[in-house]
C-alpha positions in Angstrom: -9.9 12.8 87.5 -7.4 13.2 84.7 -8.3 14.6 81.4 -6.4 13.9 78.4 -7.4 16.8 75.2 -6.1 15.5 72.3 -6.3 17.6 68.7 -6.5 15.2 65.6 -7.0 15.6 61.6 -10.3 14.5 60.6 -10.8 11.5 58.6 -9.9 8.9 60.5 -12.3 5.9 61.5 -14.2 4.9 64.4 -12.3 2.2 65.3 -9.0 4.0 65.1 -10.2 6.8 67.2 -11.9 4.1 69.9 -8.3 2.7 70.2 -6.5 6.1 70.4 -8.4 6.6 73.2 -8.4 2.8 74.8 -4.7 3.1 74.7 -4.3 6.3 75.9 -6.5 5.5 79.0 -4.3 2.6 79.6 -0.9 5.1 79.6 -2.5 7.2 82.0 -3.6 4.1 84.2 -0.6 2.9 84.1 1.6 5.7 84.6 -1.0 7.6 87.2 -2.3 4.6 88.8 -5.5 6.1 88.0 -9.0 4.5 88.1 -10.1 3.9 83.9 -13.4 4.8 85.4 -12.4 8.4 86.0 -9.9 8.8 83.1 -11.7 11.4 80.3 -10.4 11.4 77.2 -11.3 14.7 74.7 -11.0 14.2 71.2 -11.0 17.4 68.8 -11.0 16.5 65.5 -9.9 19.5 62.8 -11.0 20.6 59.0 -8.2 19.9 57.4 -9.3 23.4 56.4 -8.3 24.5 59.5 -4.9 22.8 59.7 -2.1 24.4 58.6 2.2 24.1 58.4 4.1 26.6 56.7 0.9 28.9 55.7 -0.2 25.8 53.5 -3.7 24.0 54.8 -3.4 20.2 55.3 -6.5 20.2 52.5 -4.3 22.2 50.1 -1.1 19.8 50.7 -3.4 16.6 50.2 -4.8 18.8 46.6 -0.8 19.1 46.0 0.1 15.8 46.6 -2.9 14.6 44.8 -1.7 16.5 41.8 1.9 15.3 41.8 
């Protein structure tokens, strides 16, 4: 039973998150030869609070970028 964990920035919609994980069952099915049925796909989404590059938080480079 393979498990895929993936970590993602919030925001983004339903339908890009159900095909994130549509396609990436398909990789694994194809590449495994794995059953879809037993394929488990985690998603972790992230505050953008809680996201951070160079000691800046993705919230506080979106207020940056907003500002620019």
């Amino acid at each position: 039973m393979p498990i895929a964990k993936i970590h993602i920035l919030e925001g983004r919609s339903r339908e890009q998150k159900q095909e994130l994980i549509q396609e990436v069952t398909g990789a694994i099915n194809r590449s495994l030869g794995a059953n879809p049925e037993k394929i488990k796909v985690l998603l972790i989404e992230i505050p953008k609070d809680n996201w951070a590059t160079a000691g800046v938080t993705k919230s506080e480079e979106d207020n940056r970028a907003s500002l620019s």
